[in-house]
C-alpha positions as CSV (number, residue, x, y, z in Angstrom):
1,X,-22.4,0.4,-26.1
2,X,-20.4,0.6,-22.8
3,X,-21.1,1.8,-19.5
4,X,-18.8,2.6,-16.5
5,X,-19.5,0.8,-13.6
6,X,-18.6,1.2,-9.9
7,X,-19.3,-0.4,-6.3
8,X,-19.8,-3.7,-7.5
9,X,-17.5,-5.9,-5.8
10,X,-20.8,-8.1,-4.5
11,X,-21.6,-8.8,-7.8
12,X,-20.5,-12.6,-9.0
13,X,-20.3,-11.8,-12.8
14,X,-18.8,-8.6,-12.8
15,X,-16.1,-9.4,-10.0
16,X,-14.6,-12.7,-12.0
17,X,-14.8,-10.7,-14.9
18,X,-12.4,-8.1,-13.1
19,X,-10.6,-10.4,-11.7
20,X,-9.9,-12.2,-15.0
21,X,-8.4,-8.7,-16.8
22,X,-6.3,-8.1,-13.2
23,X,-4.8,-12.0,-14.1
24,X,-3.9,-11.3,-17.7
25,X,-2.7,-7.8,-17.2
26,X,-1.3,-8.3,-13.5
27,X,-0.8,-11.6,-12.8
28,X,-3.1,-10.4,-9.5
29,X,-6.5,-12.0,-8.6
30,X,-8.7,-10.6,-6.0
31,X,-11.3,-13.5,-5.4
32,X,-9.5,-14.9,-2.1
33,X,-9.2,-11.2,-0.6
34,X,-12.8,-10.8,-1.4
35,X,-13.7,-14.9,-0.4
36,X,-12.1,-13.8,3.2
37,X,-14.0,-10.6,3.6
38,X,-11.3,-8.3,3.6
39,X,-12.3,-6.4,0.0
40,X,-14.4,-3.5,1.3
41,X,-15.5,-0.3,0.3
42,X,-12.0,1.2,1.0
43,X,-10.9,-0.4,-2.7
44,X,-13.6,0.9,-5.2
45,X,-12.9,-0.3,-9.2
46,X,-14.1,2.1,-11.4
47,X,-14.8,-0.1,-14.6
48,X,-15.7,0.3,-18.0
49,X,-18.3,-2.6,-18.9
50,X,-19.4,-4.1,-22.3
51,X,-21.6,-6.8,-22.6
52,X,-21.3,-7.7,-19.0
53,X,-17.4,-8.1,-19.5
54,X,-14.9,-5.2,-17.8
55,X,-12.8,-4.0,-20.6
56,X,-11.2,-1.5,-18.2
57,X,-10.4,-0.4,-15.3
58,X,-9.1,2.5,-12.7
59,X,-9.7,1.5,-9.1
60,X,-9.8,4.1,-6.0
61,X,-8.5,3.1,-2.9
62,X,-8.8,4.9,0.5
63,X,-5.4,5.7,2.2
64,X,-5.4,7.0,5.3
65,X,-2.5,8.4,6.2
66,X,-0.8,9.7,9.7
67,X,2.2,13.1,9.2
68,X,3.5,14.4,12.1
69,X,0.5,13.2,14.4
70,X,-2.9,14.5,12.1
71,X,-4.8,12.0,10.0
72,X,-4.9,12.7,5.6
73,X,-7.3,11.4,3.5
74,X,-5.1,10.2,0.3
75,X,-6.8,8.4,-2.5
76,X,-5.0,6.6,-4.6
77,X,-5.3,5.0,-8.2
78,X,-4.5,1.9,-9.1
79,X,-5.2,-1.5,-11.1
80,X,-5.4,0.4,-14.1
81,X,-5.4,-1.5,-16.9
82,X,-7.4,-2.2,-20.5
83,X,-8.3,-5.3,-22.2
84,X,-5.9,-5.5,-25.5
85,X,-8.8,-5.3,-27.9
86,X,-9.6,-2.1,-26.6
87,X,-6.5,0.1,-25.6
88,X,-5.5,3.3,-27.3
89,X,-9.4,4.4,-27.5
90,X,-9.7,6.6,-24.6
91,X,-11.5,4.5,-21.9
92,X,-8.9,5.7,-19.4
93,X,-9.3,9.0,-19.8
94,X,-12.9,8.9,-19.5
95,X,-12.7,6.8,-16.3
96,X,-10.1,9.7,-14.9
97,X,-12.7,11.8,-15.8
98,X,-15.4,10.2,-13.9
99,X,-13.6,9.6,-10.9
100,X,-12.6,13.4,-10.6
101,X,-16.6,13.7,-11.0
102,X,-17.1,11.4,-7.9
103,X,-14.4,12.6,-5.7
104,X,-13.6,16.2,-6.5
105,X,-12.8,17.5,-2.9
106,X,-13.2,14.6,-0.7
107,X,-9.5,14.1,0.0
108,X,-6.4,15.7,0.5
109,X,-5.0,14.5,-2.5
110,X,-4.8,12.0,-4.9
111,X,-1.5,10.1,-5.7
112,X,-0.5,6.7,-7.9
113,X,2.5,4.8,-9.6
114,X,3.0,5.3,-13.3
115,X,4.5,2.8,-15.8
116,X,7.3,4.6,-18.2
117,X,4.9,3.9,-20.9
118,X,2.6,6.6,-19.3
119,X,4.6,9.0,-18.1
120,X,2.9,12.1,-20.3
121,X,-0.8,10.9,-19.9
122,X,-1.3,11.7,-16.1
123,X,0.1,15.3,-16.2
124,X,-2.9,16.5,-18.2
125,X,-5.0,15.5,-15.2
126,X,-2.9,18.3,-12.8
127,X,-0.5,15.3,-11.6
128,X,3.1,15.7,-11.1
129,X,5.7,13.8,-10.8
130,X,7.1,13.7,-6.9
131,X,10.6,11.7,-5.2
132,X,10.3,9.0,-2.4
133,X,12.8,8.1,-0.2
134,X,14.0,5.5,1.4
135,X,15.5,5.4,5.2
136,X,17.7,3.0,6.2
137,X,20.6,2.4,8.9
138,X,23.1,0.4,10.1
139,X,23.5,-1.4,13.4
140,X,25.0,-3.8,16.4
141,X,23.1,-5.8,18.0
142,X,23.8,-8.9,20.2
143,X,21.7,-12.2,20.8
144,X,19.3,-14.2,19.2
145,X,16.7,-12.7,17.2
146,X,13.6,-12.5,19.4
147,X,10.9,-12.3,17.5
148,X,9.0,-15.8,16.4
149,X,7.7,-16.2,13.3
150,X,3.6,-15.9,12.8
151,X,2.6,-17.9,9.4
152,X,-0.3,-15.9,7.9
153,X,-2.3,-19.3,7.1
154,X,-5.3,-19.2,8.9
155,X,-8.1,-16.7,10.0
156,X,-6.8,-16.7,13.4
157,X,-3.9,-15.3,12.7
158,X,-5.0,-12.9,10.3
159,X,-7.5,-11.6,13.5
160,X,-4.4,-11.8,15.7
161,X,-2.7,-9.2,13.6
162,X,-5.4,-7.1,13.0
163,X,-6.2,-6.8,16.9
164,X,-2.6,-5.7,17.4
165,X,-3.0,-3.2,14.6
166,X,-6.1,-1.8,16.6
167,X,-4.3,-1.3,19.7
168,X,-0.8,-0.2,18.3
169,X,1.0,2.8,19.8
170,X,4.1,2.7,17.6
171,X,3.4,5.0,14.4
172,X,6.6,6.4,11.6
173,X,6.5,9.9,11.0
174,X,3.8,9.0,7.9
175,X,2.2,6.0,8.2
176,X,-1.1,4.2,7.0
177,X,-4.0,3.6,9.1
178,X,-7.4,2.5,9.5
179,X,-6.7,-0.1,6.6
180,X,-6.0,-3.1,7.8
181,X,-7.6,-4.5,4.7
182,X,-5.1,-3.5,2.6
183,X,-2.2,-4.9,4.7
184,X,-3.4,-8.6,5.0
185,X,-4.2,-8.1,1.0
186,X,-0.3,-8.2,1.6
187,X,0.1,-11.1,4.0
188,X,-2.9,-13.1,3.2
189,X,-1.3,-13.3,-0.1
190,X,2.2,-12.7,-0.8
191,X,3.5,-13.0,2.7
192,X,2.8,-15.1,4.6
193,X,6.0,-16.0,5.9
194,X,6.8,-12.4,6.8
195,X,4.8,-11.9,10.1
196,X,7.1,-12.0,13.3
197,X,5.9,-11.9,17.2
198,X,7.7,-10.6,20.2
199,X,5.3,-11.9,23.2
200,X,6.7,-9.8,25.9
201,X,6.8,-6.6,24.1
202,X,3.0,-7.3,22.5
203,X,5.1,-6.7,19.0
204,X,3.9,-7.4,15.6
205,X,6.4,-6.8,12.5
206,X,6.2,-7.3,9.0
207,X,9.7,-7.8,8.0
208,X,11.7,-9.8,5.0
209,X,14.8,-11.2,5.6
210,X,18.0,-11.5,3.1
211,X,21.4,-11.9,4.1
212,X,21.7,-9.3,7.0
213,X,19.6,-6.9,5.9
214,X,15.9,-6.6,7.2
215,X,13.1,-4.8,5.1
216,X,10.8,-3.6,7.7
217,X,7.1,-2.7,6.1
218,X,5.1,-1.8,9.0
219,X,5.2,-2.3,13.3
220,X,2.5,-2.9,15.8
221,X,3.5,-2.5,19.4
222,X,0.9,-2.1,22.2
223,X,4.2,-0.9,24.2
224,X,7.0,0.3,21.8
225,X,7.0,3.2,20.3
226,X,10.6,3.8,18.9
227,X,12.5,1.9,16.4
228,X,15.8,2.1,18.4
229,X,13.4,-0.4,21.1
230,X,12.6,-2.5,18.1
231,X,15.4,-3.3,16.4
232,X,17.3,-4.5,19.0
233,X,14.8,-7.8,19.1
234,X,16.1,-8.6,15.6
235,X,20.0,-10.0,17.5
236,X,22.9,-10.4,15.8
237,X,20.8,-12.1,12.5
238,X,21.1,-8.7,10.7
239,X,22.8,-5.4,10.6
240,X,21.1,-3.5,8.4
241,X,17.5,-2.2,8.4
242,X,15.9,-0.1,5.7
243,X,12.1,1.1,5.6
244,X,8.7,0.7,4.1
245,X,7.6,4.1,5.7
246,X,9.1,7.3,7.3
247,X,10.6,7.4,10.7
248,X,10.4,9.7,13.5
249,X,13.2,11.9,12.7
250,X,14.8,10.9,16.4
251,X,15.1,7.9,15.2
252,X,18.3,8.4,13.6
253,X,17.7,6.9,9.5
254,X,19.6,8.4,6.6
255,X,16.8,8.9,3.7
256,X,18.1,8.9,0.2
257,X,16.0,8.7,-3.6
258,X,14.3,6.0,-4.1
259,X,14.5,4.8,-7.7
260,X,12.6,1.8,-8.7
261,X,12.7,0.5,-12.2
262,X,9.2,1.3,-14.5
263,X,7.5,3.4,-11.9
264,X,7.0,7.1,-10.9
265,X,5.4,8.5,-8.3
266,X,2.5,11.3,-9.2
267,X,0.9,13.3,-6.5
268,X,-2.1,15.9,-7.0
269,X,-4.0,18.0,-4.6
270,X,-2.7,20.9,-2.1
271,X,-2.2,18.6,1.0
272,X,-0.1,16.6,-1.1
273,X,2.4,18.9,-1.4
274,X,4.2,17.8,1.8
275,X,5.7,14.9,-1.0
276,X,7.6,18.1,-2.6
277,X,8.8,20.2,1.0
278,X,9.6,17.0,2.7
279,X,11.9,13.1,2.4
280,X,8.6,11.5,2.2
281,X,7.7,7.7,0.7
282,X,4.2,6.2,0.5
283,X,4.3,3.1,2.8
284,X,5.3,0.2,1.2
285,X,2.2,-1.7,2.2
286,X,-0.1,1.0,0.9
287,X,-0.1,0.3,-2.9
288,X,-3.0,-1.1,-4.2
Protein backbone atom coordinates (compact mmCIF):
# COMPACT_ATOMS: atom_id res chain seq x y z
CA UNK A 1 0.00 0.00 0.00
CA UNK A 2 0.96 3.69 -0.66
CA UNK A 3 0.14 6.82 0.87
CA UNK A 4 0.43 10.46 -0.30
CA UNK A 5 2.41 12.50 1.78
CA UNK A 6 2.85 16.21 2.20
CA UNK A 7 4.68 18.99 4.50
CA UNK A 8 7.53 16.82 5.24
CA UNK A 9 10.49 18.56 4.26
CA UNK A 10 11.84 18.30 8.18
CA UNK A 11 11.70 14.76 7.92
CA UNK A 12 15.45 13.13 7.30
CA UNK A 13 14.18 9.86 5.59
CA UNK A 14 11.59 11.07 3.51
CA UNK A 15 13.60 14.31 2.22
CA UNK A 16 16.85 12.16 0.92
CA UNK A 17 14.41 9.90 -0.45
CA UNK A 18 12.96 12.91 -2.47
CA UNK A 19 15.87 14.22 -3.15
CA UNK A 20 17.28 10.86 -4.57
CA UNK A 21 14.14 10.51 -7.30
CA UNK A 22 14.76 14.63 -8.03
CA UNK A 23 18.72 13.36 -8.92
CA UNK A 24 17.78 10.49 -11.14
CA UNK A 25 14.87 12.13 -12.84
CA UNK A 26 16.41 15.86 -12.65
CA UNK A 27 19.75 15.82 -12.12
CA UNK A 28 18.50 18.49 -9.13
CA UNK A 29 19.12 17.86 -5.36
CA UNK A 30 17.52 19.97 -2.71
CA UNK A 31 19.58 19.01 0.47
CA UNK A 32 21.95 22.25 0.34
CA UNK A 33 18.74 24.59 -0.25
CA UNK A 34 17.24 22.82 2.68
CA UNK A 35 20.94 22.48 4.79
CA UNK A 36 20.92 26.57 4.33
CA UNK A 37 17.45 27.14 5.49
CA UNK A 38 16.05 28.54 2.54
CA UNK A 39 13.44 25.40 1.71
CA UNK A 40 10.26 26.66 3.43
CA UNK A 41 6.79 26.19 3.33
CA UNK A 42 6.51 28.31 0.17
CA UNK A 43 7.79 24.77 -1.82
CA UNK A 44 5.33 21.98 -0.62
CA UNK A 45 6.07 18.24 -2.42
CA UNK A 46 3.15 16.40 -2.64
CA UNK A 47 4.50 12.72 -2.64
CA UNK A 48 3.32 9.41 -3.14
CA UNK A 49 5.20 7.12 -0.49
CA UNK A 50 5.72 3.25 -0.41
CA UNK A 51 7.56 1.67 2.14
CA UNK A 52 9.05 4.85 3.33
CA UNK A 53 10.50 5.50 -0.24
CA UNK A 54 8.79 8.52 -2.60
CA UNK A 55 7.87 6.84 -5.75
CA UNK A 56 6.30 10.19 -6.95
CA UNK A 57 6.01 13.42 -6.82
CA UNK A 58 4.03 16.87 -7.77
CA UNK A 59 5.32 19.76 -5.64
CA UNK A 60 3.36 23.22 -5.05
CA UNK A 61 5.15 26.22 -4.88
CA UNK A 62 3.90 29.71 -3.75
CA UNK A 63 4.40 32.55 -6.44
CA UNK A 64 3.64 35.72 -5.60
CA UNK A 65 3.37 37.74 -8.26
CA UNK A 66 3.19 41.80 -8.75
CA UNK A 67 0.75 43.11 -12.43
CA UNK A 68 0.31 46.43 -12.86
CA UNK A 69 0.94 47.41 -9.04
CA UNK A 70 -1.59 44.54 -7.11
CA UNK A 71 -0.16 41.37 -5.57
CA UNK A 72 -1.51 37.52 -7.25
CA UNK A 73 -1.37 34.51 -5.53
CA UNK A 74 -0.08 31.94 -8.43
CA UNK A 75 0.73 28.39 -7.49
CA UNK A 76 2.65 26.58 -9.49
CA UNK A 77 3.44 22.82 -10.12
CA UNK A 78 6.54 21.48 -10.42
CA UNK A 79 9.20 18.58 -9.82
CA UNK A 80 6.82 16.18 -11.12
CA UNK A 81 8.26 13.18 -11.67
CA UNK A 82 7.79 9.10 -11.04
CA UNK A 83 10.16 6.46 -10.12
CA UNK A 84 10.56 4.08 -13.42
CA UNK A 85 9.15 1.09 -11.72
CA UNK A 86 6.02 2.77 -11.23
CA UNK A 87 5.05 5.25 -14.15
CA UNK A 88 2.06 4.71 -16.38
CA UNK A 89 -0.15 3.60 -13.23
CA UNK A 90 -1.86 6.73 -12.36
CA UNK A 91 0.02 8.18 -9.33
CA UNK A 92 0.08 11.55 -11.05
CA UNK A 93 -3.25 11.89 -11.58
CA UNK A 94 -4.22 11.08 -8.14
CA UNK A 95 -1.67 13.51 -6.76
CA UNK A 96 -3.38 16.31 -9.19
CA UNK A 97 -6.29 15.25 -7.68
CA UNK A 98 -5.34 15.74 -4.16
CA UNK A 99 -3.72 18.94 -4.64
CA UNK A 100 -6.94 20.41 -6.29
CA UNK A 101 -8.49 18.87 -2.84
CA UNK A 102 -6.02 21.02 -0.78
CA UNK A 103 -5.99 24.14 -2.67
CA UNK A 104 -9.26 24.60 -4.51
CA UNK A 105 -9.67 28.47 -4.22
CA UNK A 106 -6.74 29.64 -2.41
CA UNK A 107 -5.10 31.35 -5.39
CA UNK A 108 -5.62 33.10 -8.38
CA UNK A 109 -4.47 30.44 -10.50
CA UNK A 110 -2.48 27.76 -10.95
CA UNK A 111 0.20 27.53 -13.81
CA UNK A 112 3.35 24.99 -14.74
CA UNK A 113 5.72 23.86 -17.65
CA UNK A 114 4.86 20.73 -19.53
CA UNK A 115 7.24 18.26 -21.27
CA UNK A 116 6.00 17.35 -25.06
CA UNK A 117 5.58 13.91 -23.68
CA UNK A 118 2.64 15.39 -21.65
CA UNK A 119 1.06 17.67 -23.53
CA UNK A 120 -2.69 15.91 -23.48
CA UNK A 121 -2.55 14.85 -19.71
CA UNK A 122 -2.84 18.35 -18.09
CA UNK A 123 -5.88 19.61 -20.18
CA UNK A 124 -8.14 17.13 -18.51
CA UNK A 125 -7.39 19.02 -15.27
CA UNK A 126 -9.08 22.54 -16.91
CA UNK A 127 -5.35 23.72 -18.03
CA UNK A 128 -4.55 25.30 -21.15
CA UNK A 129 -2.00 25.92 -23.04
CA UNK A 130 -0.90 29.89 -22.80
CA UNK A 131 2.36 32.02 -24.89
CA UNK A 132 5.19 33.87 -23.03
CA UNK A 133 7.09 36.44 -24.30
CA UNK A 134 10.16 37.67 -24.27
CA UNK A 135 11.31 41.57 -24.26
CA UNK A 136 14.40 42.51 -25.33
CA UNK A 137 16.22 45.73 -26.79
CA UNK A 138 18.99 47.19 -28.17
CA UNK A 139 21.38 49.90 -26.98
CA UNK A 140 24.55 52.44 -26.71
CA UNK A 141 26.11 52.92 -23.96
CA UNK A 142 29.63 54.37 -23.14
CA UNK A 143 32.19 53.50 -20.27
CA UNK A 144 33.09 50.74 -18.19
CA UNK A 145 30.55 48.51 -16.87
CA UNK A 146 29.88 49.65 -13.39
CA UNK A 147 28.54 47.09 -11.69
CA UNK A 148 31.08 44.70 -9.55
CA UNK A 149 30.67 41.27 -9.40
CA UNK A 150 29.08 39.69 -5.93
CA UNK A 151 30.13 35.74 -5.81
CA UNK A 152 27.16 34.02 -4.10
CA UNK A 153 29.59 31.77 -1.87
CA UNK A 154 28.97 32.57 1.47
CA UNK A 155 25.97 33.37 3.88
CA UNK A 156 26.84 36.84 3.90
CA UNK A 157 26.21 37.43 0.71
CA UNK A 158 23.34 35.48 0.30
CA UNK A 159 21.87 38.02 3.43
CA UNK A 160 23.29 40.92 1.42
CA UNK A 161 21.02 40.16 -1.41
CA UNK A 162 18.13 39.28 0.35
CA UNK A 163 18.19 42.70 2.33
CA UNK A 164 18.35 44.55 -0.90
CA UNK A 165 15.41 42.42 -2.15
CA UNK A 166 13.47 43.75 1.05
CA UNK A 167 14.04 47.23 0.41
CA UNK A 168 13.77 47.25 -3.53
CA UNK A 169 11.71 49.89 -5.22
CA UNK A 170 12.41 48.83 -8.80
CA UNK A 171 9.58 46.21 -9.87
CA UNK A 172 8.73 45.01 -14.03
CA UNK A 173 5.28 45.31 -14.99
CA UNK A 174 4.92 41.39 -13.46
CA UNK A 175 7.30 40.45 -11.23
CA UNK A 176 7.86 37.85 -8.25
CA UNK A 177 7.89 38.71 -4.75
CA UNK A 178 7.95 37.83 -1.32
CA UNK A 179 10.18 34.69 -2.38
CA UNK A 180 13.41 35.29 -1.85
CA UNK A 181 13.75 31.64 -1.25
CA UNK A 182 13.25 30.66 -4.55
CA UNK A 183 15.72 33.14 -6.06
CA UNK A 184 18.87 32.19 -4.03
CA UNK A 185 17.60 28.41 -4.87
CA UNK A 186 18.94 30.12 -8.18
CA UNK A 187 22.18 31.71 -7.02
CA UNK A 188 23.06 29.58 -4.14
CA UNK A 189 23.22 26.97 -6.71
CA UNK A 190 23.51 27.52 -10.25
CA UNK A 191 24.75 31.05 -10.10
CA UNK A 192 26.78 32.11 -8.37
CA UNK A 193 28.75 34.09 -10.52
CA UNK A 194 25.77 36.01 -11.75
CA UNK A 195 25.22 38.54 -8.90
CA UNK A 196 26.49 42.17 -9.78
CA UNK A 197 26.61 45.38 -7.34
CA UNK A 198 26.42 49.10 -8.19
CA UNK A 199 27.40 50.78 -4.60
CA UNK A 200 26.25 54.15 -5.42
CA UNK A 201 22.94 53.32 -6.83
CA UNK A 202 22.29 50.53 -3.87
CA UNK A 203 21.80 48.14 -7.13
CA UNK A 204 21.53 44.45 -7.09
CA UNK A 205 21.28 42.51 -10.62
CA UNK A 206 21.10 39.06 -11.58
CA UNK A 207 22.47 39.13 -15.02
CA UNK A 208 24.52 36.44 -17.41
CA UNK A 209 26.77 37.63 -19.69
CA UNK A 210 27.69 36.17 -23.44
CA UNK A 211 29.22 38.08 -26.01
CA UNK A 212 27.28 41.46 -25.89
CA UNK A 213 24.22 40.46 -24.96
CA UNK A 214 23.08 40.56 -21.15
CA UNK A 215 20.18 38.25 -19.78
CA UNK A 216 18.82 40.25 -17.04
CA UNK A 217 16.61 37.82 -14.49
CA UNK A 218 15.59 40.09 -11.82
CA UNK A 219 16.75 43.97 -10.22
CA UNK A 220 16.91 45.31 -6.83
CA UNK A 221 17.46 49.03 -6.42
CA UNK A 222 16.73 50.90 -3.16
CA UNK A 223 16.88 54.06 -5.70
CA UNK A 224 16.14 52.95 -9.38
CA UNK A 225 13.19 52.29 -10.65
CA UNK A 226 13.53 52.29 -14.42
CA UNK A 227 15.47 50.11 -16.65
CA UNK A 228 16.60 53.01 -18.96
CA UNK A 229 18.59 54.12 -15.29
CA UNK A 230 19.93 50.59 -15.21
CA UNK A 231 21.18 49.73 -18.12
CA UNK A 232 23.27 52.34 -18.62
CA UNK A 233 25.75 50.86 -15.64
CA UNK A 234 26.33 47.81 -17.86
CA UNK A 235 29.03 50.49 -20.36
CA UNK A 236 30.05 49.69 -23.58
CA UNK A 237 30.52 45.63 -22.46
CA UNK A 238 27.09 44.84 -24.15
CA UNK A 239 24.51 46.04 -26.46
CA UNK A 240 21.81 44.01 -26.12
CA UNK A 241 19.58 43.26 -23.11
CA UNK A 242 16.69 40.80 -23.14
CA UNK A 243 14.48 39.84 -19.99
CA UNK A 244 13.53 37.32 -17.43
CA UNK A 245 10.32 39.27 -16.62
CA UNK A 246 7.95 41.98 -18.11
CA UNK A 247 8.86 45.55 -18.22
CA UNK A 248 7.03 48.66 -17.59
CA UNK A 249 5.70 49.37 -20.87
CA UNK A 250 7.64 53.01 -20.84
CA UNK A 251 10.42 51.27 -20.78
CA UNK A 252 10.61 50.87 -24.43
CA UNK A 253 11.27 46.54 -25.02
CA UNK A 254 9.90 44.84 -28.07
CA UNK A 255 8.18 41.45 -26.71
CA UNK A 256 8.04 38.56 -29.15
CA UNK A 257 6.97 34.44 -28.52
CA UNK A 258 8.97 32.79 -26.63
CA UNK A 259 9.58 29.22 -27.80
CA UNK A 260 11.70 27.01 -25.80
CA UNK A 261 12.40 23.45 -26.81
CA UNK A 262 10.26 20.53 -24.71
CA UNK A 263 8.23 22.89 -22.69
CA UNK A 264 4.70 24.57 -22.70
CA UNK A 265 3.35 26.84 -20.61
CA UNK A 266 -0.31 25.85 -18.96
CA UNK A 267 -2.24 28.28 -17.03
CA UNK A 268 -5.68 27.56 -15.07
CA UNK A 269 -7.86 29.69 -12.90
CA UNK A 270 -9.76 33.08 -13.85
CA UNK A 271 -7.04 35.54 -12.67
CA UNK A 272 -4.88 33.76 -14.85
CA UNK A 273 -6.33 34.77 -17.75
CA UNK A 274 -4.20 38.06 -17.98
CA UNK A 275 -1.49 35.20 -19.72
CA UNK A 276 -4.18 35.11 -22.72
CA UNK A 277 -5.31 39.28 -23.00
CA UNK A 278 -1.73 40.36 -22.40
CA UNK A 279 2.53 39.80 -23.74
CA UNK A 280 3.05 38.21 -20.42
CA UNK A 281 6.15 35.62 -19.32
CA UNK A 282 6.47 34.01 -15.87
CA UNK A 283 9.78 35.35 -14.46
CA UNK A 284 12.61 33.49 -15.22
CA UNK A 285 13.59 33.00 -11.67
CA UNK A 286 10.24 31.75 -10.66
CA UNK A 287 10.30 28.12 -11.87
CA UNK A 288 10.50 25.70 -9.39
Amino acid sequence: MYEIKKDYRDDTLLRQSFNELAKNTFSLDFEDWYQNGLWTNRYNPHSIVKDGEVIANVSVNQTNMIFDGEIKHFLQLGTVMTKEDFRRQGLIREIMAAIDADYSGSSDGIYLFANDSVLDFYPKFGFQKASEYLYSKQFKATGKCQFERIPMYSKNAWESLTSAMERNVFHGRLDLTENAQLILFYVTKFMQEDVYYHKDSDTYVIAEFKTGNIFLHNVFSSTLRRLNEIIPLFGKSAWKVSLGFVPEQEDGFEGEKLFTEDCTFFIRGNKTDIFLKEKLRIPSLAHA
